[in-house]
N, CA, C and O atoms as a GROMACS GRO file, in nm:
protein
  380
    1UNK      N    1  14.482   4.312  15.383
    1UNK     CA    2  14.561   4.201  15.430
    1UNK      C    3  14.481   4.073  15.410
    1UNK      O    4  14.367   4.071  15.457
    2UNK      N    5  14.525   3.970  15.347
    2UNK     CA    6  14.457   3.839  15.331
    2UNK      C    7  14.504   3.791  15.453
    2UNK      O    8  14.617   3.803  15.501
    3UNK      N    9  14.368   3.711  15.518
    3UNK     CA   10  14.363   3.649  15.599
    3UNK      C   11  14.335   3.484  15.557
    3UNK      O   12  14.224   3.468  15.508
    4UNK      N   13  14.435   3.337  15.571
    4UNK     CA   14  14.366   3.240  15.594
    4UNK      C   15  14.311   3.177  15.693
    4UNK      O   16  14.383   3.145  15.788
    5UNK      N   17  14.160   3.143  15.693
    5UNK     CA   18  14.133   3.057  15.826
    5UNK      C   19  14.060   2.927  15.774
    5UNK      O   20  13.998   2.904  15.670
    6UNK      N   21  14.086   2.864  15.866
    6UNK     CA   22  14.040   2.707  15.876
    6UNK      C   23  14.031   2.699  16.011
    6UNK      O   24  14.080   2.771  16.098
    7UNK      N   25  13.931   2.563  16.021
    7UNK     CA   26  13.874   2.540  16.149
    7UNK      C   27  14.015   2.553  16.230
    7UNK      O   28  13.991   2.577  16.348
    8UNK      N   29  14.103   2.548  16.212
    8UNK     CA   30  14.212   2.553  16.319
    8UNK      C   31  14.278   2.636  16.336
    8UNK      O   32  14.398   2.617  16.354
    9UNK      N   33  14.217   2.776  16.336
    9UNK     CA   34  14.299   2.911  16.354
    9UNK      C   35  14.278   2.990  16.225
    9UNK      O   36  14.183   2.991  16.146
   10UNK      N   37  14.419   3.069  16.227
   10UNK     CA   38  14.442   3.139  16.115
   10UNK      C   39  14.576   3.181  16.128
   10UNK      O   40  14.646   3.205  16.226
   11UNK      N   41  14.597   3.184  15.995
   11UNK     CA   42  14.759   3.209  15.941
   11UNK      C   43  14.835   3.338  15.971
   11UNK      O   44  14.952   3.370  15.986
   12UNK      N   45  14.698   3.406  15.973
   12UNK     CA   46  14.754   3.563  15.979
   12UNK      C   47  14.652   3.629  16.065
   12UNK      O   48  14.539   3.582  16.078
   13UNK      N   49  14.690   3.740  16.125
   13UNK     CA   50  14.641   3.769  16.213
   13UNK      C   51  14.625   3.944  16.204
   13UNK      O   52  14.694   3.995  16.116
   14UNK      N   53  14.548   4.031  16.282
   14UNK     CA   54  14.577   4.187  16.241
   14UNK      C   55  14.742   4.232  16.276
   14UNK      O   56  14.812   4.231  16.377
   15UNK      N   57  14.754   4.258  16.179
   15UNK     CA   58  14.920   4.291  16.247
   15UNK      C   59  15.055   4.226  16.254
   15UNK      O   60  15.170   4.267  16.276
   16UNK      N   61  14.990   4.095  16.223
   16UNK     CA   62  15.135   4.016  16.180
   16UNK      C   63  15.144   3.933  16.069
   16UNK      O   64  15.037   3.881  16.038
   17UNK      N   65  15.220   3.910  16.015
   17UNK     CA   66  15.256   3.813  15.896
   17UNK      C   67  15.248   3.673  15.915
   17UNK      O   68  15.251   3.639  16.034
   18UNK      N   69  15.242   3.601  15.851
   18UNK     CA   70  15.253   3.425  15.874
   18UNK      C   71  15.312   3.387  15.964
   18UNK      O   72  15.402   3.465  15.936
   19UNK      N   73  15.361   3.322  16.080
   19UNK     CA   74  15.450   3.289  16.144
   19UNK      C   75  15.558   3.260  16.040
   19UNK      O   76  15.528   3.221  15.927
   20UNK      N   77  15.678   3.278  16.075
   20UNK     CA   78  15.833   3.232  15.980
   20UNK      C   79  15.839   3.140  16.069
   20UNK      O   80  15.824   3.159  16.190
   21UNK      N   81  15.863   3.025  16.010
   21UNK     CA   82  15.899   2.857  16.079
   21UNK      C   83  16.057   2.822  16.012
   21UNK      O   84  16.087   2.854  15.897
   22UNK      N   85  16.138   2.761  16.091
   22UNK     CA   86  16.259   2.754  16.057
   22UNK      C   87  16.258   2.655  16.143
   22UNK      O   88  16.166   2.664  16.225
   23UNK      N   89  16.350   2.534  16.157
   23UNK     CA   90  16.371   2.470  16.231
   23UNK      C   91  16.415   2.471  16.393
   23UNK      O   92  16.527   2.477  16.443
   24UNK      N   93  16.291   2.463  16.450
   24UNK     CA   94  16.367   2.491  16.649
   24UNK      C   95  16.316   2.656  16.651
   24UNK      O   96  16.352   2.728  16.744
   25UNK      N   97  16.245   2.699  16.560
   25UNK     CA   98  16.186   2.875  16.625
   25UNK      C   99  16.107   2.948  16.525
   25UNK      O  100  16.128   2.998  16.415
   26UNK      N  101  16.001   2.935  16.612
   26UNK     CA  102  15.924   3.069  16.540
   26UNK      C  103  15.892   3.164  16.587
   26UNK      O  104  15.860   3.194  16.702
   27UNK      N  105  15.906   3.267  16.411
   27UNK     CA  106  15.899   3.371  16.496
   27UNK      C  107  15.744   3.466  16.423
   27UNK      O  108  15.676   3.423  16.330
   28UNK      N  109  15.722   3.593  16.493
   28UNK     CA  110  15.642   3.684  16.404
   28UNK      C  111  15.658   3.775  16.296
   28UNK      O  112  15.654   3.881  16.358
   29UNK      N  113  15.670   3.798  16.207
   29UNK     CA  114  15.671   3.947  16.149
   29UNK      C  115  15.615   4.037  16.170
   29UNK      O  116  15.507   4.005  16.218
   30UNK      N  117  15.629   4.170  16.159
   30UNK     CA  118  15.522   4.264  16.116
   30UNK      C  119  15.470   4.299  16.002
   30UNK      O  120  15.536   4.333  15.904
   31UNK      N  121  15.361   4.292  16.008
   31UNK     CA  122  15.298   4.305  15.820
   31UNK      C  123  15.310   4.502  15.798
   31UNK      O  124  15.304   4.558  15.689
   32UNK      N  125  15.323   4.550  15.890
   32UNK     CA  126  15.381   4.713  15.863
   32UNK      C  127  15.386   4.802  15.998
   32UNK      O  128  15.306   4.803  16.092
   33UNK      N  129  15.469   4.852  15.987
   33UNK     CA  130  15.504   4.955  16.086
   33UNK      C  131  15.476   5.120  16.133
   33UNK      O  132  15.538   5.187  16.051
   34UNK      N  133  15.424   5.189  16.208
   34UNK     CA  134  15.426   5.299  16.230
   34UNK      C  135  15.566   5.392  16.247
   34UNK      O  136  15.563   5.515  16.244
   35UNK      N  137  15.690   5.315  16.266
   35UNK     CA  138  15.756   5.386  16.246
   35UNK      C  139  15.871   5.355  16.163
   35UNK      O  140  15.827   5.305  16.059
   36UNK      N  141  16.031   5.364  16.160
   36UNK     CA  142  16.115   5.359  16.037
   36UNK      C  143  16.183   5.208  16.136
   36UNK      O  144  16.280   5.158  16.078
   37UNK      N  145  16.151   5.149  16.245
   37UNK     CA  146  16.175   5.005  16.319
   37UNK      C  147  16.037   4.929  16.296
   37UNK      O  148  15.929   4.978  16.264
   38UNK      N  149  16.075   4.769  16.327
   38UNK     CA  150  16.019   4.674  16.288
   38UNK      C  151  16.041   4.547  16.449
   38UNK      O  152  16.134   4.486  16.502
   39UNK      N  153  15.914   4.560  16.467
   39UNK     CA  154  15.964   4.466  16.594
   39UNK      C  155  15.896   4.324  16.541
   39UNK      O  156  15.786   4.296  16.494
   40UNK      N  157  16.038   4.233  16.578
   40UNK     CA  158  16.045   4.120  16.503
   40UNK      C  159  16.011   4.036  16.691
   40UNK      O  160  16.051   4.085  16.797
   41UNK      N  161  15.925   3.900  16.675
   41UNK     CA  162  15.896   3.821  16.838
   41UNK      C  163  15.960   3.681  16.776
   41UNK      O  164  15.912   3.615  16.683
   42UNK      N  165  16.082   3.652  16.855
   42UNK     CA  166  16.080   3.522  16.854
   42UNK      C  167  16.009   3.453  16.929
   42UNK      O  168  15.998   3.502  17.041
   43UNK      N  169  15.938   3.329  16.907
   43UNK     CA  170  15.889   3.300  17.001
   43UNK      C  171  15.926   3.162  17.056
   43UNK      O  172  15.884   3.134  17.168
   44UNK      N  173  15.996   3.077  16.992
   44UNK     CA  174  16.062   2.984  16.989
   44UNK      C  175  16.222   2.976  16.964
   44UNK      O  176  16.272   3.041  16.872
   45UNK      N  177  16.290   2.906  17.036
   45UNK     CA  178  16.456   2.925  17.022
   45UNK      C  179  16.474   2.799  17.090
   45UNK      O  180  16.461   2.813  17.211
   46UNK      N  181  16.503   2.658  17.046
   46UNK     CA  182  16.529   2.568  17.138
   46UNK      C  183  16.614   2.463  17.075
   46UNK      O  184  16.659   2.509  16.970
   47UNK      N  185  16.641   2.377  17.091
   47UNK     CA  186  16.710   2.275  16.970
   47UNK      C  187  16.600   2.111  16.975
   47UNK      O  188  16.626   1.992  16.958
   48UNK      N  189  16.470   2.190  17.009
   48UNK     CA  190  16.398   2.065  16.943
   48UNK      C  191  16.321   2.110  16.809
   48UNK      O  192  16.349   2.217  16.756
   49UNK      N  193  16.226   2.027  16.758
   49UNK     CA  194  16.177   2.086  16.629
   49UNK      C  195  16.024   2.159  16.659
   49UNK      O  196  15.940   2.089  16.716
   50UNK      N  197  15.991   2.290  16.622
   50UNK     CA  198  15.863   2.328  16.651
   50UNK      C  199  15.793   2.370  16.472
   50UNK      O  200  15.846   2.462  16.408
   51UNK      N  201  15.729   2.327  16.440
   51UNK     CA  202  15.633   2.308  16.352
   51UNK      C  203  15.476   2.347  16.375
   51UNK      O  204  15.418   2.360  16.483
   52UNK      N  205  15.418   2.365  16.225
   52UNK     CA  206  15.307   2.386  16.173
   52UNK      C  207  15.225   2.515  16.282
   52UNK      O  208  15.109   2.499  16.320
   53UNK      N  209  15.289   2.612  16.314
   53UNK     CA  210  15.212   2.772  16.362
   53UNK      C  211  15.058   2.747  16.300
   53UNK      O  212  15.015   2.688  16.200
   54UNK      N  213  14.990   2.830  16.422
   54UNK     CA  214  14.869   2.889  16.377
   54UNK      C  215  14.827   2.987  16.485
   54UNK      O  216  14.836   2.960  16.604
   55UNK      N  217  14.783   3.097  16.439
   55UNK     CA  218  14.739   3.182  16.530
   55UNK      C  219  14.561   3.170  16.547
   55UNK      O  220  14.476   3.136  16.465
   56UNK      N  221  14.552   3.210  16.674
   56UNK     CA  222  14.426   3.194  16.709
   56UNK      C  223  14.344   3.269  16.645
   56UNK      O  224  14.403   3.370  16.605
   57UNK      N  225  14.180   3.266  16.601
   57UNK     CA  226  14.115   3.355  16.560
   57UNK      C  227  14.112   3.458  16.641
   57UNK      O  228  13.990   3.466  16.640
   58UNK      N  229  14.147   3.554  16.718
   58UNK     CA  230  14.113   3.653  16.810
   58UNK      C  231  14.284   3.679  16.835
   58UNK      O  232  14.312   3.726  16.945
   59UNK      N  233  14.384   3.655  16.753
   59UNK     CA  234  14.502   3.672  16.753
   59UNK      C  235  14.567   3.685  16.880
   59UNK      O  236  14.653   3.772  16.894
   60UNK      N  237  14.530   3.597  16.992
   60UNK     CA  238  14.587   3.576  17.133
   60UNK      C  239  14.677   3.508  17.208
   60UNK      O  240  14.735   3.522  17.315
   61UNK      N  241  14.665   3.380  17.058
   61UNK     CA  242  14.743   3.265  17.099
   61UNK      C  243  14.814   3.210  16.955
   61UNK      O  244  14.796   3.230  16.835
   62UNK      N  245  14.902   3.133  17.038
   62UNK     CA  246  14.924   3.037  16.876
   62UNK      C  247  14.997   2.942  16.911
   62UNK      O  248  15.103   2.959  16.972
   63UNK      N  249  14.942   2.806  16.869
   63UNK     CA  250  14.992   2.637  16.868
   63UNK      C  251  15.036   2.609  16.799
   63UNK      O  252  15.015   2.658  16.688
   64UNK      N  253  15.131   2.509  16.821
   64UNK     CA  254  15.206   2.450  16.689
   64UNK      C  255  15.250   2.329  16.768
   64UNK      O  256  15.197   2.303  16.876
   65UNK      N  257  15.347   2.254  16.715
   65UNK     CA  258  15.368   2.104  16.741
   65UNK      C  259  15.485   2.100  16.768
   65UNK      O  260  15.554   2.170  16.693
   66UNK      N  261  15.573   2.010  16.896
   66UNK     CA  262  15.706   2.071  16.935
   66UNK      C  263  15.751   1.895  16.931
   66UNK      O  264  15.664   1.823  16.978
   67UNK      N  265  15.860   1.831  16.885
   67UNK     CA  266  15.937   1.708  16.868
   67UNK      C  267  16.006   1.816  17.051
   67UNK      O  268  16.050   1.926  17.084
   68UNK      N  269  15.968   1.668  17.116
   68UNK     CA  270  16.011   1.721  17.260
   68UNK      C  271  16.185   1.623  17.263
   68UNK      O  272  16.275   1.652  17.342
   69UNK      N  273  16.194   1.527  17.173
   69UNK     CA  274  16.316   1.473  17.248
   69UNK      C  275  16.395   1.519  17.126
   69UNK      O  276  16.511   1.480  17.141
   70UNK      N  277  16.378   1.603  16.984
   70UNK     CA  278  16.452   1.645  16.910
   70UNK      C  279  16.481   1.506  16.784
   70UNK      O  280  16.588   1.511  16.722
   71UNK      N  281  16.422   1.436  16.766
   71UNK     CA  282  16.420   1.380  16.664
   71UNK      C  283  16.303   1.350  16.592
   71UNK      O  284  16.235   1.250  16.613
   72UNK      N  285  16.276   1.440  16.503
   72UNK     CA  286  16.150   1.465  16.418
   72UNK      C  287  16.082   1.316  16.348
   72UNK      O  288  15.972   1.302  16.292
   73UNK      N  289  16.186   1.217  16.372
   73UNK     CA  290  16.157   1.102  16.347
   73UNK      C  291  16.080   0.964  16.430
   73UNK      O  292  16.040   0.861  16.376
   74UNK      N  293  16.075   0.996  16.560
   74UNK     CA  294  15.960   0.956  16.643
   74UNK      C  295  15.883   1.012  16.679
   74UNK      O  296  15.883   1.115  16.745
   75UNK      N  297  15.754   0.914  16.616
   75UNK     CA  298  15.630   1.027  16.637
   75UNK      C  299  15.565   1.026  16.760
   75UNK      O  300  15.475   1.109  16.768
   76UNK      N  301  15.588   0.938  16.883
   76UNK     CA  302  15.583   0.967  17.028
   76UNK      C  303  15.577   1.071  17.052
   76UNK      O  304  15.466   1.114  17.084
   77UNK      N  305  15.670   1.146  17.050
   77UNK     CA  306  15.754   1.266  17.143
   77UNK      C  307  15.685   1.403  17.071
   77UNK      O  308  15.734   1.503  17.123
   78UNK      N  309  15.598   1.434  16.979
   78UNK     CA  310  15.536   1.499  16.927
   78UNK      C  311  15.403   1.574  17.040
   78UNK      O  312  15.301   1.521  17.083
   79UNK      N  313  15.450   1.694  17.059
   79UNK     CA  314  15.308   1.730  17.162
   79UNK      C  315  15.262   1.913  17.116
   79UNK      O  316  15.326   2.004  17.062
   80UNK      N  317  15.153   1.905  17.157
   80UNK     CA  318  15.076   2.054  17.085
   80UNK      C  319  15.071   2.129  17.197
   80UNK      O  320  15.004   2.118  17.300
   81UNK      N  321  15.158   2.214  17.162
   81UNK     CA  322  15.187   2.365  17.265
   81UNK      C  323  15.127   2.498  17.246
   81UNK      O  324  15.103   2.548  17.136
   82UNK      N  325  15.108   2.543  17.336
   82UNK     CA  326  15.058   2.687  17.321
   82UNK      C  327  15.101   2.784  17.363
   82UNK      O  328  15.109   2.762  17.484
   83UNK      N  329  15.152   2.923  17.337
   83UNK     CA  330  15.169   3.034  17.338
   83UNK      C  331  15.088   3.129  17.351
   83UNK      O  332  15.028   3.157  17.248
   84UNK      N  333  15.053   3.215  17.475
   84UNK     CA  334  14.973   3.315  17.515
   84UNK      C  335  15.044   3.453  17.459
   84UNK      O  336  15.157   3.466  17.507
   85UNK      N  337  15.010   3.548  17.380
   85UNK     CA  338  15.082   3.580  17.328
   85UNK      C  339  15.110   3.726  17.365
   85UNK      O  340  15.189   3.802  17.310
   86UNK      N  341  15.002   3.758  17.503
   86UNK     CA  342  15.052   3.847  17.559
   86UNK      C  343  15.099   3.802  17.695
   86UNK      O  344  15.144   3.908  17.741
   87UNK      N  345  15.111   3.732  17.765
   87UNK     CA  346  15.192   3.674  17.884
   87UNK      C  347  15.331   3.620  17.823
   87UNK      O  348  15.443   3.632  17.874
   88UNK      N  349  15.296   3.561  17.707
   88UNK     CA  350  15.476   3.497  17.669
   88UNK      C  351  15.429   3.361  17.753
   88UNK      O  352  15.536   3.312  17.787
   89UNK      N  353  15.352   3.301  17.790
   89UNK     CA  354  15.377   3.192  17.861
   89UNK      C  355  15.346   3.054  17.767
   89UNK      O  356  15.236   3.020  17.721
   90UNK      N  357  15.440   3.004  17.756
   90UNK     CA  358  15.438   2.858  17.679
   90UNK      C  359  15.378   2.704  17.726
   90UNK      O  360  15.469   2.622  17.741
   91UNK      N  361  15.283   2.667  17.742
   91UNK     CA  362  15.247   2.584  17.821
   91UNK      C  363  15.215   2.448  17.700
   91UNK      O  364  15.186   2.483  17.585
   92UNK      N  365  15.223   2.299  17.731
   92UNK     CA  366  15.230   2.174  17.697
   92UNK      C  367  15.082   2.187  17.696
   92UNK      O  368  15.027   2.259  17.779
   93UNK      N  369  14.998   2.103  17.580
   93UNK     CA  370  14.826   2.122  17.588
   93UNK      C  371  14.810   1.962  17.597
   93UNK      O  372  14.734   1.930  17.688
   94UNK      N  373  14.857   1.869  17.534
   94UNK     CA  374  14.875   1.720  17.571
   94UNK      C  375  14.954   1.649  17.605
   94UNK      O  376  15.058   1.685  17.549
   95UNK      N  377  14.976   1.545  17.680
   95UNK     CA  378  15.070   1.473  17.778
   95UNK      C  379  15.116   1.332  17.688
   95UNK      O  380  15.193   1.250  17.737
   0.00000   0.00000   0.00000
């Protein structure tokens, strides 16, 4: 499995694929399965914009950048969130 890292994480992680970014949700893949199912994690579902995933080196967490008032066009409203990725808990990292 290729792994990219840069000082700011990594792309891929043991076990999962790139984050899939789509507008307003990301989610995980699985890079392969033990059995003939595939468990897919959304982890995002909202109608603002969440952008640029990265998973943590130690594959625990993963930040990305959330347009909080939904217009990708003021760059105010832009804040870096985090995802614990075994609690599920989504927490705001700057104000």
């Amino acid at each position: 499995m290729k792994k990219e890292d840069s000082m700011y994480g990594s792309r891929i992680s043991i076990g999962i694929l790139p984050l899939m970014l789509s507008i307003s949700m990301i989610t995980i893949l699985p890079v392969e399965s033990d059995s003939d199912s595939w468990t897919i994690t959304r982890l995002t579902n909202n109608s603002v914009y969440d952008v640029d995933p990265y998973i943590s080196p130690d594959g625990s967490k993963v930040v990305f950048i959330e347009d909080l008032d939904g217009n990708p066009y003021t760059e105010s409203d832009w804040e870096i969130m985090l995802i614990d990725l075994n609690t599920m808990e989504m927490k705001r990292v700057t104000n």
